[in-house]
C-alpha positions in Angstrom: 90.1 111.7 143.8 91.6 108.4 142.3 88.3 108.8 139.9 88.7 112.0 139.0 92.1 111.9 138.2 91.6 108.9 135.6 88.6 110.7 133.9 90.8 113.7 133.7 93.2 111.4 132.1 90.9 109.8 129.5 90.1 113.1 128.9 93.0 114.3 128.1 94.0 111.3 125.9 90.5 112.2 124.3 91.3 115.7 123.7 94.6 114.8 122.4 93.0 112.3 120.0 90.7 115.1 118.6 93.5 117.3 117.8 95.7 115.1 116.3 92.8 114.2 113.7 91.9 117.8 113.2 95.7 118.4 112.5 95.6 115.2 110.1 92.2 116.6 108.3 93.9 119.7 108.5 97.1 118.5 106.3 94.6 116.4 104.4 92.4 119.3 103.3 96.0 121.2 102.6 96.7 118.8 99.9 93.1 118.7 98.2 93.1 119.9 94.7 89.5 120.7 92.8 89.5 121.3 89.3 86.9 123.6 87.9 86.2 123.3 83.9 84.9 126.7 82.5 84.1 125.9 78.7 85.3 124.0 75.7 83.0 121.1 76.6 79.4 120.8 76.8 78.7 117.4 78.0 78.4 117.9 81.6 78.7 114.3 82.2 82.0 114.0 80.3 83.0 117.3 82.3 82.5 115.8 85.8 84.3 113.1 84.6 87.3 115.2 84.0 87.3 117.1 86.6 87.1 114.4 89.1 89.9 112.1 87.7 92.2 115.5 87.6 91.3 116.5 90.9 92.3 112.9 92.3 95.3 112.9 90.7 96.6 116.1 91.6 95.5 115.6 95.2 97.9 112.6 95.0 100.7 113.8 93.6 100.1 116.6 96.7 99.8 114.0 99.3 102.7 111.5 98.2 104.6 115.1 98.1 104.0 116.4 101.2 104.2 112.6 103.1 107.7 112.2 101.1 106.6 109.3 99.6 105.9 107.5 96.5 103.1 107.9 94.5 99.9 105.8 94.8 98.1 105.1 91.8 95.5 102.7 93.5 92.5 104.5 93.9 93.8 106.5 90.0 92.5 104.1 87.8 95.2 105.1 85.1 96.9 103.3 82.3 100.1 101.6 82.7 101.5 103.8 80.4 100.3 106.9 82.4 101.4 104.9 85.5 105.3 104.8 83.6 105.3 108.2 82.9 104.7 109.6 86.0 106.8 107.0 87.9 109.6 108.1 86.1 109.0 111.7 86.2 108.8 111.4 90.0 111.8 109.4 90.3 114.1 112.5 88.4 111.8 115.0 90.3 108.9 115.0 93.0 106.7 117.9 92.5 103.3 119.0 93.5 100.6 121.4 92.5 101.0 125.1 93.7 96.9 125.5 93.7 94.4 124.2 95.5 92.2 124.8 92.8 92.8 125.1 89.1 90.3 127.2 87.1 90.6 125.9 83.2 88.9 125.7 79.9 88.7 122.6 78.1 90.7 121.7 74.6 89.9 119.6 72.1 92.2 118.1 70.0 92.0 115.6 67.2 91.8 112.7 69.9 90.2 113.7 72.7 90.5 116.7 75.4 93.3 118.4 77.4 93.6 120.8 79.9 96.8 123.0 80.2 98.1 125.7 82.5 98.9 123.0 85.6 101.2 124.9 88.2 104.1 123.0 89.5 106.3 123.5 91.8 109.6 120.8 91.5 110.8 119.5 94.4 113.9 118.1 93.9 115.5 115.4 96.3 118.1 116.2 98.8 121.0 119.0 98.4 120.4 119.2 94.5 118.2 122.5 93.6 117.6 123.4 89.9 119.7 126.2 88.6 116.9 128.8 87.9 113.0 129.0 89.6 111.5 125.6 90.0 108.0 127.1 88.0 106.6 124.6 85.5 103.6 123.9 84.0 101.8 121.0 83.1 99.2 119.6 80.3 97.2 116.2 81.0 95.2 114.3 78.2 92.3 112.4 78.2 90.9 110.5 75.3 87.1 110.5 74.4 85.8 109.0 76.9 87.6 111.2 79.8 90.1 108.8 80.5 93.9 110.2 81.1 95.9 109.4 78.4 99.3 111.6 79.1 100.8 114.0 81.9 103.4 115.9 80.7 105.5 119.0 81.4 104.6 121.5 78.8 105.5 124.5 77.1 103.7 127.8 78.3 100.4 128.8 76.6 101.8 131.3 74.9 104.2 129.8 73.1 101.2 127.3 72.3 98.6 129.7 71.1 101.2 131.4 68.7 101.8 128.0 67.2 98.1 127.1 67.1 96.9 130.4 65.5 99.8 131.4 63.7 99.3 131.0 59.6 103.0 129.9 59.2 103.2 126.6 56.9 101.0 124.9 59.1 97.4 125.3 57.7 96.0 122.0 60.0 95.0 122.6 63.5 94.9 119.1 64.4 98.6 118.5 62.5 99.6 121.7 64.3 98.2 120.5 67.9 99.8 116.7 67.3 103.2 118.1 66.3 103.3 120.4 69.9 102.1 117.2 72.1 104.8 115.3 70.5 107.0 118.3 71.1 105.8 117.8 74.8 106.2 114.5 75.1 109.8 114.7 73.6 110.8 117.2 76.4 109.5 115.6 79.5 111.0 112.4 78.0 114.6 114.0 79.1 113.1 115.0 82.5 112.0 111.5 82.6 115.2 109.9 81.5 112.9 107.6 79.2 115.1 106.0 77.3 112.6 103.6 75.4 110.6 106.8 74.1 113.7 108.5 72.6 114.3 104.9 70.8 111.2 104.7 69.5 110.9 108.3 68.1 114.5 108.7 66.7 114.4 106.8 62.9 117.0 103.9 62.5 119.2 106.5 60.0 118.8 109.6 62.2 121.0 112.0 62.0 122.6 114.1 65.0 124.8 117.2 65.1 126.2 118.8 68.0 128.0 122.4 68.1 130.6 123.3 70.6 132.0 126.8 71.0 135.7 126.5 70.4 138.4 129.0 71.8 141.2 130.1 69.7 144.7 131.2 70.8 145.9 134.9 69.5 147.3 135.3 66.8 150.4 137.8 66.1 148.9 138.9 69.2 145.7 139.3 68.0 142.4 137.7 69.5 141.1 135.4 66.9 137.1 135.0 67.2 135.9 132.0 68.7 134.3 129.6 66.5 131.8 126.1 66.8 132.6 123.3 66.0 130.2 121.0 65.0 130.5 116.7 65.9 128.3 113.8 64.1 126.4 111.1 66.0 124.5 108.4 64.5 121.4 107.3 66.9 123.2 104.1 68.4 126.0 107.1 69.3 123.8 109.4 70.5 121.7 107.3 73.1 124.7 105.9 74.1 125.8 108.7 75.3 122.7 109.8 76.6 121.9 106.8 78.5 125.6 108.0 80.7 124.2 111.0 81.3 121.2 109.9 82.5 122.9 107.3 84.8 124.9 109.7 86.4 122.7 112.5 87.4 120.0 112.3 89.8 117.8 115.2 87.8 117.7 116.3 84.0 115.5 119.3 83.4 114.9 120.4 79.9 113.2 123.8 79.1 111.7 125.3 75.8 111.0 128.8 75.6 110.9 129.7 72.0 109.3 127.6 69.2 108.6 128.1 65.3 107.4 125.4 63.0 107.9 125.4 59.5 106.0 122.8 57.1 107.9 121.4 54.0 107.1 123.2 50.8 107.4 119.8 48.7 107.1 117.3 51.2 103.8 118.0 53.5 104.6 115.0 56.2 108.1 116.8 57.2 107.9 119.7 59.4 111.0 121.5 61.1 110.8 122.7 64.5 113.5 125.0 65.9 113.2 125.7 69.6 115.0 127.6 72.5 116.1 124.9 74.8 117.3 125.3 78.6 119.3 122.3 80.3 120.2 121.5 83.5 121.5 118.3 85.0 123.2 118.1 88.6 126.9 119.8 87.2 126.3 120.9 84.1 123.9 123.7 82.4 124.0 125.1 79.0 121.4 127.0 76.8 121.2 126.8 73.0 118.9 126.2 69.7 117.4 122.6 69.1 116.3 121.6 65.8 113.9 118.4 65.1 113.3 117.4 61.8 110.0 115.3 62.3 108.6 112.6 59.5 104.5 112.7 60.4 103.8 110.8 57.4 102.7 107.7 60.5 100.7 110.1 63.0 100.5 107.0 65.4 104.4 107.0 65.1 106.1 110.1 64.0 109.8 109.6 63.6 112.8 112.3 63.9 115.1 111.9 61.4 117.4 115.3 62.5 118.3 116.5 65.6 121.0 119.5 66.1 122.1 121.2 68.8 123.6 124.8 68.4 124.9 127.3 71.5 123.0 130.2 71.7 126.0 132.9 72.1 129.1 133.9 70.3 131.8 135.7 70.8 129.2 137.4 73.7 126.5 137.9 71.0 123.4 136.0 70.1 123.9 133.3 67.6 122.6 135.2 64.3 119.6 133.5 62.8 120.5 132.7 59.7 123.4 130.3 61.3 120.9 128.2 63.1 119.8 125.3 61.7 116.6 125.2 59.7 114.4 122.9 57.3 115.9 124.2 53.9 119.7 122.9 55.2 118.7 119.2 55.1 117.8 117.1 51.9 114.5 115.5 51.8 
């Protein structure tokens, strides 16, 4: 009886074992992402490439989410730069990716490949939920050679494509393509709280305008329409500031949902960009029109030489548009 009883044991220690490994493969598989390139690309080399870096990395960023832990980039070989980036983004916010497999076509662009249309979910830390659906997309870039160059929180495909194949002033589809990364990169650089990235693209003289929606008392008993009121920064001013917001909220999140770009008639290095912006930080939300006046004449090292910020309602209506800001207002 004393024999039986200790194989029954070891048994059940053995079943125990098997179940708990199952369970772990289980979680494991859970986590997996594939990626699956349709088309844009036909060297099937460069494709399995691609796939299988992607597919790593966004079986990572599922597994460090789902564990509650940091990320791991050992088994990644990716840059230090893509190493910062991500870091940081996963500092503000941990997120993972809502598919377990991403069906995608390939893009080129002037440099290399990307592929777009990433799900996200955002996962923020602790009691501290965004203000609106935690939805986002992503767009990774990999150089020639199928390497990831960038990870970034894009803007939707839509909003892409009618930049891409629009025939406003923009008549170069690689200019076109460079200005919306850089567009990109300048968003998730908020999310990111990357302060070095926003020093490096604002120019030495930049300029930076802020509107505020200003109540006014009655007058006679009369209501007198409210009006904004517009404030000056230089760039030392601005990322001043910036760098206090950023130490005192635990998530930024910074949305675009409307884009046009406009070239410069005169000079062709100059293009404005007016976009729709959503922001959220822990206490604070606000929605209004950004304008970037961008200096491409250095592709390597674009520069932003105008930045204004405009609220998007007043007096209960939608700001007209010929009171946002726009290329034609600025002196070049």
């Amino acid at each position: 009886m004393v024999g039986n009883n200790k194989i029954m044991t070891s048994m059940k220690r053995m079943l125990s074992l098997f179940f708990l490994l199952v369970m772990c493969g289980s979680v494991h598989a859970g986590n997996t992402v594939k990626v699956v390139i349709t088309d844009g690309l036909d060297n099937q080399s460069l494709v399995d490439k691609i796939e299988k870096k992607m597919s790593l990395l966004l079986s990572e960023i599922n597994e460090a989410q789902a564990s509650k832990r940091n990320l791991n980039f050992e088994k990644l070989a990716l840059s230090s730069s893509v190493v910062r980036s991500l870091s940081m983004l996963w500092e503000n916010t941990p997120f993972m990716c809502s598919e377990s497999e991403i069906v995608e076509r390939c893009l080129e662009t002037g440099t290399g490949y990307q592929i777009r249309n990433i799900p996200l979910e955002m996962k923020p830390r602790g009691d501290r939920p965004f203000n609106d659906n935690e939805y986002q997309e992503a767009v990774v870039s990999f150089n020639k050679h199928g390497d990831i160059e960038s990870f970034y929180l894009s803007i939707s495909m839509n909003l892409y494509l009618e930049v891409i194949k629009s025939n406003l002033e923009l008549t170069d589809l690689r200019r076109r393509q460079l200005i919306l990364d850089y567009v990109e990169q300048f968003r998730t650089s908020y999310n990111q709280k990357d302060l070095d990235f926003l020093e490096q693209v604002f120019s030495d003289d930049a300029l930076i305008i802020t509107g505020k929606v200003v109540k006014r008392a009655p007058k006679d008993g009369i209501k007198v329409p409210d009006k904004i009121t517009y404030k000056k920064q230089d760039k030392q001013q601005y990322l001043g500031n910036l760098k206090r917001v950023f130490a005192t909220n635990q998530t930024i999140k910074v949305t675009f949902d409307e884009i046009e770009v406009m070239r410069h008639p005169v000079n062709v290095d100059f293009y404005g960009v007016t976009l729709h912006q959503g922001y959220s930080s822990d206490r604070y939300h606000d929605d209004g029109f950004l304008f970037l006046l961008w200096d491409f004449s250095d592709e390597s090292h674009p520069q932003i030489h105008v930045r204004t910020w405009q609220p998007d309602r007043l007096n209960n209506q939608r700001l007209p548009k010929d009171e946002i800001f726009k290329l034609s207002d600025f002196d070049i």
